[in-house]
C-alpha positions as CSV (number, residue, x, y, z in Angstrom):
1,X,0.0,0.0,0.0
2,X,3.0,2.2,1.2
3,X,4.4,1.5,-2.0
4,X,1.6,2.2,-4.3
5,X,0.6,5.3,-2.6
6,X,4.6,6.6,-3.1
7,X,4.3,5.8,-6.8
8,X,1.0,7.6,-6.9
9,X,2.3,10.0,-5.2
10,X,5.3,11.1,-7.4
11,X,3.3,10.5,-10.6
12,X,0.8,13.3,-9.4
13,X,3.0,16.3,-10.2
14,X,4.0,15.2,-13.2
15,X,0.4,14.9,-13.9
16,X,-0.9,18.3,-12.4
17,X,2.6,20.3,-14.6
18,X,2.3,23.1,-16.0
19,X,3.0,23.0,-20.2
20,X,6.5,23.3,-21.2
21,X,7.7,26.3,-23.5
22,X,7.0,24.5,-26.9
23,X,3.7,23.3,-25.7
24,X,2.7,26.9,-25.8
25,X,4.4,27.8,-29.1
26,X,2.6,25.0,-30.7
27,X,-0.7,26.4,-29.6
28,X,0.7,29.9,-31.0
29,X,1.6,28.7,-34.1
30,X,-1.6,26.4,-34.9
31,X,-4.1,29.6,-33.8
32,X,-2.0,31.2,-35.8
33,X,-2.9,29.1,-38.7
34,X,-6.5,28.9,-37.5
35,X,-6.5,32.6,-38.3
36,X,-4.8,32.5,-41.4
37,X,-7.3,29.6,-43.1
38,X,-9.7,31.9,-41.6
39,X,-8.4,34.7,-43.4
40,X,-7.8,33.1,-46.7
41,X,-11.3,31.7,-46.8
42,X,-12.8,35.2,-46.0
43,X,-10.5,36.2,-49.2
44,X,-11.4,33.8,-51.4
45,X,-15.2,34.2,-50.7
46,X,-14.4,37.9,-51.9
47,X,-12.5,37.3,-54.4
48,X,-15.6,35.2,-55.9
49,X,-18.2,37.3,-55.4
50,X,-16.6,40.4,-56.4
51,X,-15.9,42.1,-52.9
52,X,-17.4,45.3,-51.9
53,X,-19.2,45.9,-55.3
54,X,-20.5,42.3,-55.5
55,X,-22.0,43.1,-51.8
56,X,-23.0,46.6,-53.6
57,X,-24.8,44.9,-56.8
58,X,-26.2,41.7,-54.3
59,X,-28.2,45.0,-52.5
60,X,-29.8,46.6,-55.4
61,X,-32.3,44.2,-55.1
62,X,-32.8,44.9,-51.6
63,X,-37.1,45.9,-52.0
64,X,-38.4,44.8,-48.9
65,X,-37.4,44.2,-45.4
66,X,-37.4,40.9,-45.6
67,X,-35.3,41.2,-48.4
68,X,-33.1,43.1,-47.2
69,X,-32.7,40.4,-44.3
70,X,-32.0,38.1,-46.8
71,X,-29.4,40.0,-49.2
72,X,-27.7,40.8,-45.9
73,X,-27.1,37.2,-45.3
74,X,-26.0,36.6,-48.5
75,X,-23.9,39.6,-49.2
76,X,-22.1,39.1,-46.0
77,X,-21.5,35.4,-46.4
78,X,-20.4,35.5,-50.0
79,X,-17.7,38.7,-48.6
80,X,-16.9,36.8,-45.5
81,X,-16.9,39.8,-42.9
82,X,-19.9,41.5,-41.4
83,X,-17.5,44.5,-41.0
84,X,-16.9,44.8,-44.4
85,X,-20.7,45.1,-45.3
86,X,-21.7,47.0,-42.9
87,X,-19.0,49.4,-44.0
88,X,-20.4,48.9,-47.8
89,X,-23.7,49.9,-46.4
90,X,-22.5,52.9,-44.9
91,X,-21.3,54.1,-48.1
92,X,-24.5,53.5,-49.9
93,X,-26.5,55.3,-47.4
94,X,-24.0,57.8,-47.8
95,X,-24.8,57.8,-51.8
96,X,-28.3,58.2,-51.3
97,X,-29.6,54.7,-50.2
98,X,-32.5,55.2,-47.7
99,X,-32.0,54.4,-43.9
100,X,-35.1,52.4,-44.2
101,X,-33.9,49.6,-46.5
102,X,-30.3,49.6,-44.8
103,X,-31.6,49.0,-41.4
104,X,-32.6,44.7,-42.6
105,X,-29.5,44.7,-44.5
106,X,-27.8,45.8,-41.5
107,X,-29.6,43.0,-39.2
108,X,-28.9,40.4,-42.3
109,X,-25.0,41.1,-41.7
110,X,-25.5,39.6,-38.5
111,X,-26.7,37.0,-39.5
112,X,-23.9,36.2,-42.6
113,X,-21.4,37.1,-40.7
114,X,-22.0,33.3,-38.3
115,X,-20.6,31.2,-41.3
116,X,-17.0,31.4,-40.6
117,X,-17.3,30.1,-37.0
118,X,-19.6,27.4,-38.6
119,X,-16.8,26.4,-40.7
120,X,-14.3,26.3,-38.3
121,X,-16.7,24.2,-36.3
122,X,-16.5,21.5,-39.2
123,X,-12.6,20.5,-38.2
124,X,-13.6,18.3,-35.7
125,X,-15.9,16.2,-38.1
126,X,-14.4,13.0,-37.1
127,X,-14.9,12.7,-33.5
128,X,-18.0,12.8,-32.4
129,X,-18.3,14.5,-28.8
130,X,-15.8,17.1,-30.1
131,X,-17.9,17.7,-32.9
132,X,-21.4,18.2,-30.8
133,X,-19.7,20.8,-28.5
134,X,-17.8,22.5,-31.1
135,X,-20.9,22.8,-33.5
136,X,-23.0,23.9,-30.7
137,X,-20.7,26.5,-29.9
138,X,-20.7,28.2,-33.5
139,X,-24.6,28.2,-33.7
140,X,-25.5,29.5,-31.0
141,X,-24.1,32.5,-32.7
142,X,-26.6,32.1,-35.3
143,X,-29.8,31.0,-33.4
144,X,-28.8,34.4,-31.3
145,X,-28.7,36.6,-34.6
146,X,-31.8,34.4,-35.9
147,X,-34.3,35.2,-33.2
148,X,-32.7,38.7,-33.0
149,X,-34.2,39.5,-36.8
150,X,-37.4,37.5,-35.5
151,X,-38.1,39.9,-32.6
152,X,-36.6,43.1,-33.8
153,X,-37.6,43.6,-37.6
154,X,-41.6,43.3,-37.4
155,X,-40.9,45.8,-34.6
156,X,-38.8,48.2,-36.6
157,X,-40.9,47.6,-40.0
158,X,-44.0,48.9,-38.6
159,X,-42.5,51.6,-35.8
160,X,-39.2,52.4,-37.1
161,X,-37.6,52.7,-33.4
162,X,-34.0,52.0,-34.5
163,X,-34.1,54.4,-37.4
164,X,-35.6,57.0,-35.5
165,X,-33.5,57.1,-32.3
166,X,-30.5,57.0,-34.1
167,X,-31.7,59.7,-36.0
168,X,-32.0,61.8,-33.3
169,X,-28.4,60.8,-31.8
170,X,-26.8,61.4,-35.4
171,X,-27.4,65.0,-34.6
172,X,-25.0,64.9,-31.9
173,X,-21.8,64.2,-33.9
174,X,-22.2,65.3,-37.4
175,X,-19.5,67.3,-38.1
176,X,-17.1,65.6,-36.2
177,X,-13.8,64.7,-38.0
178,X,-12.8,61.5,-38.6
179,X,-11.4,58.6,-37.4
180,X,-8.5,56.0,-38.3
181,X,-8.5,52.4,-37.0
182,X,-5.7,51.6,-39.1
183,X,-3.2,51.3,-37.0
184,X,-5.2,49.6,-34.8
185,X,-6.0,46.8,-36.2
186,X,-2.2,44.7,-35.0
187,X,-3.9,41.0,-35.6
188,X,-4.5,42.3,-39.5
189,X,-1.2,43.1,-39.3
190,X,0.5,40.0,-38.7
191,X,-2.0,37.5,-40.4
192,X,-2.6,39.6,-43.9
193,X,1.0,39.3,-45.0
194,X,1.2,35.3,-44.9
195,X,-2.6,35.4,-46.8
196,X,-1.9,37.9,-49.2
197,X,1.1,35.4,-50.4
198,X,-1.3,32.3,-50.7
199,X,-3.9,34.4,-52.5
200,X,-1.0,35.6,-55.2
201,X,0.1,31.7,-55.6
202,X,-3.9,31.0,-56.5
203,X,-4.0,34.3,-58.6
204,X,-1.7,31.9,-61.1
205,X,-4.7,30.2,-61.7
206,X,-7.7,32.4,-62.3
207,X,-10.4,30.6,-63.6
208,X,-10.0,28.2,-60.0
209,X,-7.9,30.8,-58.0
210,X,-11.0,31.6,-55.7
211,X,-12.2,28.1,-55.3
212,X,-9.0,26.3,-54.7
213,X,-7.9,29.4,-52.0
214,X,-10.9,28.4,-50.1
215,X,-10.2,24.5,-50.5
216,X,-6.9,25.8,-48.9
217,X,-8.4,28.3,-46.2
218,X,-10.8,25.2,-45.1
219,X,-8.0,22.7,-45.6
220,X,-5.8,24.7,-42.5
221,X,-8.8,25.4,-40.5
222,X,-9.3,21.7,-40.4
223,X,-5.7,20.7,-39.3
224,X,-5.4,23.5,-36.3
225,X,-8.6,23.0,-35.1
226,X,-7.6,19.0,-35.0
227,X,-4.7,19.3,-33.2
228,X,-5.4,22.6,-31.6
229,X,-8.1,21.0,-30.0
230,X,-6.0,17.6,-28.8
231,X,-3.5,19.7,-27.7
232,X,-5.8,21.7,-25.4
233,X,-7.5,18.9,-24.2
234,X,-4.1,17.3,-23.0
235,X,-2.2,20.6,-21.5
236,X,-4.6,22.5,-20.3
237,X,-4.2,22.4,-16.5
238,X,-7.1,23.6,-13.9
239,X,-5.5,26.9,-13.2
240,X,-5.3,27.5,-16.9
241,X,-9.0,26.6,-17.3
242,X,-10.0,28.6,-14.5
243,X,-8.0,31.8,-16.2
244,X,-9.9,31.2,-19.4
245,X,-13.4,30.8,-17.2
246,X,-12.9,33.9,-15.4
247,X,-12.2,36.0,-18.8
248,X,-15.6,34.5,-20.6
249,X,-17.3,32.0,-18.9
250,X,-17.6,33.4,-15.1
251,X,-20.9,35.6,-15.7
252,X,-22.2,36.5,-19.2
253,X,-21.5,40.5,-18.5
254,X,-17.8,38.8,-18.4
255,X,-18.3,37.0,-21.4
256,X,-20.4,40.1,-23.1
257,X,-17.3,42.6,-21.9
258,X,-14.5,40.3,-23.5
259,X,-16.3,39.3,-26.7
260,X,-16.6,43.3,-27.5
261,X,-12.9,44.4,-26.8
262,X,-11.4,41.3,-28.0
263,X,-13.6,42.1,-31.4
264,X,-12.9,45.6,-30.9
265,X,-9.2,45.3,-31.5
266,X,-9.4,42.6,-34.2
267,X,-12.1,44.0,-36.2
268,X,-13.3,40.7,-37.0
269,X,-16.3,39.0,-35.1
270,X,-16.0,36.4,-37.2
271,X,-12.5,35.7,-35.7
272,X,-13.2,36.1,-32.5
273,X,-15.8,33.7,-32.3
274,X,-14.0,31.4,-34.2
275,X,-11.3,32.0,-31.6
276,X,-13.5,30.1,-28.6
277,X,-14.6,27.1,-30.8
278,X,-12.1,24.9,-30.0
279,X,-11.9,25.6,-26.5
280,X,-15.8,25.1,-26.9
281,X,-14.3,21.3,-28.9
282,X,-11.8,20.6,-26.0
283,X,-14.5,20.5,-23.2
284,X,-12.9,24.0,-21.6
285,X,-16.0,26.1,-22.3
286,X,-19.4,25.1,-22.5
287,X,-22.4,26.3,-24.9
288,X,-23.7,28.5,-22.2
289,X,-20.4,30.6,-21.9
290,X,-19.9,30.9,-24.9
291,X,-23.2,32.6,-25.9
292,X,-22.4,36.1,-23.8
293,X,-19.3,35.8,-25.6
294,X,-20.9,35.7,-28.7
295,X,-23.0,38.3,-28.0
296,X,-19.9,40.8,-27.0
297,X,-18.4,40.0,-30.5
298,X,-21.7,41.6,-32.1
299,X,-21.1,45.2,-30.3
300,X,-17.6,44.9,-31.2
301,X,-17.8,44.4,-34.8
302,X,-20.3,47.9,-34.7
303,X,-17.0,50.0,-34.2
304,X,-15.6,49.6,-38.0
305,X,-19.0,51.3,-39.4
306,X,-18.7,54.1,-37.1
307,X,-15.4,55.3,-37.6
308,X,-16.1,54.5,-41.7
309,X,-19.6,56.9,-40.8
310,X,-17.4,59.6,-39.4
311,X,-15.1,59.3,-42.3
312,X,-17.9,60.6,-44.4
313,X,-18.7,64.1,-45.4
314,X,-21.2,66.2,-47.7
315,X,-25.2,66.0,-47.7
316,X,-25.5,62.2,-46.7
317,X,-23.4,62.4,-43.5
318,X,-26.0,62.4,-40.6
319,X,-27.8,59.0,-42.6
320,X,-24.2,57.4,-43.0
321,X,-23.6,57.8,-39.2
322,X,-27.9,57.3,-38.4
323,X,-27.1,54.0,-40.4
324,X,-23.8,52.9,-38.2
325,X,-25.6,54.0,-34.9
326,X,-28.9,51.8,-36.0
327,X,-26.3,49.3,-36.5
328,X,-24.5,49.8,-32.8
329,X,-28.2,50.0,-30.9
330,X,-29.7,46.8,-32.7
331,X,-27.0,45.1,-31.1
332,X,-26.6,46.6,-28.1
333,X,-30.8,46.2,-27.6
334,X,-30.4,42.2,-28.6
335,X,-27.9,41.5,-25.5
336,X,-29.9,43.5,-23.7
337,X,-33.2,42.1,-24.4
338,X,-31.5,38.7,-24.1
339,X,-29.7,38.7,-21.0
340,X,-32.5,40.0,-19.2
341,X,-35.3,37.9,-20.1
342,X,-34.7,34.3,-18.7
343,X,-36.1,32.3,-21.4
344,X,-35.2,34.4,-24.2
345,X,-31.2,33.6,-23.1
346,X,-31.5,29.6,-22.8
347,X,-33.6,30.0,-26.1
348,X,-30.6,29.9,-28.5
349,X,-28.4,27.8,-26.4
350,X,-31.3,25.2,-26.2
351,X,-31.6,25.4,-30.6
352,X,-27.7,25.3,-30.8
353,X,-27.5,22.0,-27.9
354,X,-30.2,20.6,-29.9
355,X,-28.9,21.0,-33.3
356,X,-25.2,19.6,-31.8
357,X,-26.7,16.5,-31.2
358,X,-28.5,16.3,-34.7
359,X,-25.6,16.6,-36.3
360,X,-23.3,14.1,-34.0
361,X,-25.7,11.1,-35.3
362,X,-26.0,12.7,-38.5
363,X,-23.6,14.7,-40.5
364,X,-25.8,15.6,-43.2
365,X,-27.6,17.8,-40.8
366,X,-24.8,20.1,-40.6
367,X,-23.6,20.5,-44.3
368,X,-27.6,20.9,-44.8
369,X,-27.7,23.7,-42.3
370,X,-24.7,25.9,-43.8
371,X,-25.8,25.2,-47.2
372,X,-29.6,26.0,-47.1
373,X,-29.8,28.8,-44.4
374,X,-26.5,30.6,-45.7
375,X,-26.9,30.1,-49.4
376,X,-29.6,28.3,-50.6
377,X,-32.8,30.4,-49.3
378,X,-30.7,33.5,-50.0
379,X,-30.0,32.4,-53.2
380,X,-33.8,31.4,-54.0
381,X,-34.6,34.8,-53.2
382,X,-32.3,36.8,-54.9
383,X,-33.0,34.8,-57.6
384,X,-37.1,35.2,-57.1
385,X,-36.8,38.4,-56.9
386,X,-34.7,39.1,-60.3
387,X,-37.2,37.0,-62.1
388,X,-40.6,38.4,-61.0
389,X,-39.3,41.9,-60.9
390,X,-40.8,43.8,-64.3
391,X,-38.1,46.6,-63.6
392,X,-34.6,46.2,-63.3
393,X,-32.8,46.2,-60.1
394,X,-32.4,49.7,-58.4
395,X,-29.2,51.6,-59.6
396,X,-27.2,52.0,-56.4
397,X,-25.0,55.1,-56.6
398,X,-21.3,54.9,-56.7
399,X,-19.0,54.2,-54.3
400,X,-15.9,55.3,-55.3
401,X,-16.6,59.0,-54.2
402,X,-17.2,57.0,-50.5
403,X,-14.5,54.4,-50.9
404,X,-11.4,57.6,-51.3
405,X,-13.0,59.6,-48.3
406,X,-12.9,56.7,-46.4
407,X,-9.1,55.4,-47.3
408,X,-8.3,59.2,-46.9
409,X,-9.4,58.7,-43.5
410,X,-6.9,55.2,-42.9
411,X,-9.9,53.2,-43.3
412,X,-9.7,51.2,-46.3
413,X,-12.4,48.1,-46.6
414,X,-11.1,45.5,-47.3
């Protein structure tokens, strides 16, 4: 017995160690990767569609609020960044696009923006557990924008409380001078570079230069998110887990307050939430902490179409910043509204937990899932609404004019 409980005894700190130093540049190196893949998929997606004036052309349809909703979906998962559209929007309300229709496009970008997290989630296909958690963690994103747009637009189509509130705050900063995020941006910084380089080897080819750089982006997301998530699972201690807790997962104002600064200083929301999926995989965070996370990332992503708003000048200017506050309140509202109504915050953690465990005995449900909600009704609709339209799409006004005044002011969309 002596014996046994000496062996047990010495094995225990070996057990209870803390990582070594490559451990932890492992971990570096393979989010690093995670965030490139992520960053060359959001390329290629742009690169397809035809960036900021596909995004542009996708919204002249925009007719109707539920419409808009839709195009907002599509536009933004086509471009691959929520920021980015929101910023295109910006710059057509800016040209002369009314508040009206922007304000579904703007709750659509939400939506679109939930893809990327989505497809991170699909790098732990092969094991099952890992799988459930880490898909559950990425849709509770969506179910969170999803019931958002259910509660908020039939509001705001018939009463227009969004537009007009944030019509009355544009008042307060119009002629303000602008502002410059570029230098803040430092993750940008250090992951653009290494894309940039695999985009210009696909650029060789372009006839399948878009679709083979996403092929690529997915093909790395998969492999860090395999071993990222092993590795986590193996190394990370309980003080390590408990550090990570306290920063998200100790009380959802936690969660809310790091989603929106982490965002904030990445300018991606789609990174950041892709950021927590594995440690959603590994068992560190559950569903339930990551939704206040999620929810931070959504307030954070508002800032890059209110510094693009103040970047804006002539006639247009109060709409282009009324547009980019509409944008900042229908988000802070949501949280809000959700973290103060008890069944309204287990409702998208309850969809999300139940579509997990769908798609653990089936993985058909969640190819289905990105396909249909992301692409295919968007895509139906576009489509319905180019072929029983008698007129021709609305002429959008330029964006050039927008697009200098804005890189003027260090804030190039990209």
């Amino acid at each position: 017995m002596s014996e046994a409980h000496k062996v047990e005894s010495a094995s225990a700190p070996q057990a209870a160690a803390a990582p070594g130093p490559l451990t932890w540049v492992t971990v570096v190196a393979l989010v690093y990767l995670l965030l490139i893949g992520v960053g060359v998929i959001g390329e290629g997606f742009r690169w397809m569609s035809g960036g900021d004036e596909g995004a542009a052309r996708i919204f002249a349809f925009a007719g109707s609020p539920i419409v808009g909703v839709i195009l907002g979906i599509l536009a933004t998962a086509l471009v691959q960044s929520s920021s980015t559209v929101t910023s295109v929007i910006v710059g057509l309300v800016a040209g002369g696009v009314p508040v009206s229709i922007a304000v579904p496009m703007i709750m659509g970008a939400n939506m679109g923006t939930t893809i990327t997290n989505t497809i991170v989630s699909l790098g732990a296909l092969k094991e099952r557990d890992t799988f459930n958690r880490s898909f559950q963690a990425a849709t509770v994103h969506d179910f969170f924008n999803l019931y958002s747009i259910v509660i908020f637009l039939p509001i705001e189509a018939i009463f227009h409380p969004l537009e007009r509130m944030a019509g009355h705050m544009s008042h307060w900063f119009v002629g303000g001078s602008g502002a410059s995020v570029k230098e803040l941006n430092f993750l940008g910084a250090i992951t653009k570079p290494v894309s940039g380089v695999v985009i210009d080897l696909f650029e060789r080819v372009p006839a399948l230069g878009a679709y083979l750089a996403i092929v690529a982006g997915i093909g790395m997301v998969i492999a860090s998110v395999l071993y990222l998530g092993r590795l986590l699972r193996s190394t990370m201690t309980a003080q390590a887990k408990g550090i990570v807790q306290l920063a998200i997962g100790r009380h959802p104002m936690a969660g809310v307050a790091s989603g929106t600064a982490i965002t904030v200083l990445v300018q991606s929301s789609s990174t950041t939430t892709s950021l927590v999926v594995p440690l959603a995989g590994a068992g560190i965070l559950s569903t339930k902490q990551v939704f206040p996370f999620t929810m931070g990332a959504n307030i954070g992503t508002c800032i890059t179409a209110l510094l693009a708003a103040t970047a804006v000048s002539g006639d247009n200017q109060q709409f282009a910043l009324q547009i980019a506050l509409v944008h900042l309140m229908y988000n802070v509202l949501g949280v809000a509204v959700f973290l103060s109504v008890p069944w309204l915050r287990d409702r998208p953690v309850r969809s999300a937990e139940w579509l997990g465990n769908r798609t653990e005995r089936n993985r058909g449900w969640a190819f289905g899932y990105v396909f249909t909600v992301f692409f295919v009704v968007p895509g139906l609709v576009l489509g319905g609404e180019m072929l029983l339209s008698d007129q021709p799409p609305a002429s959008l006004p330029p964006l050039e004019e927008t697009a200098r005044e804005l890189e003027d002011a260090g804030l190039k969309i990209e």
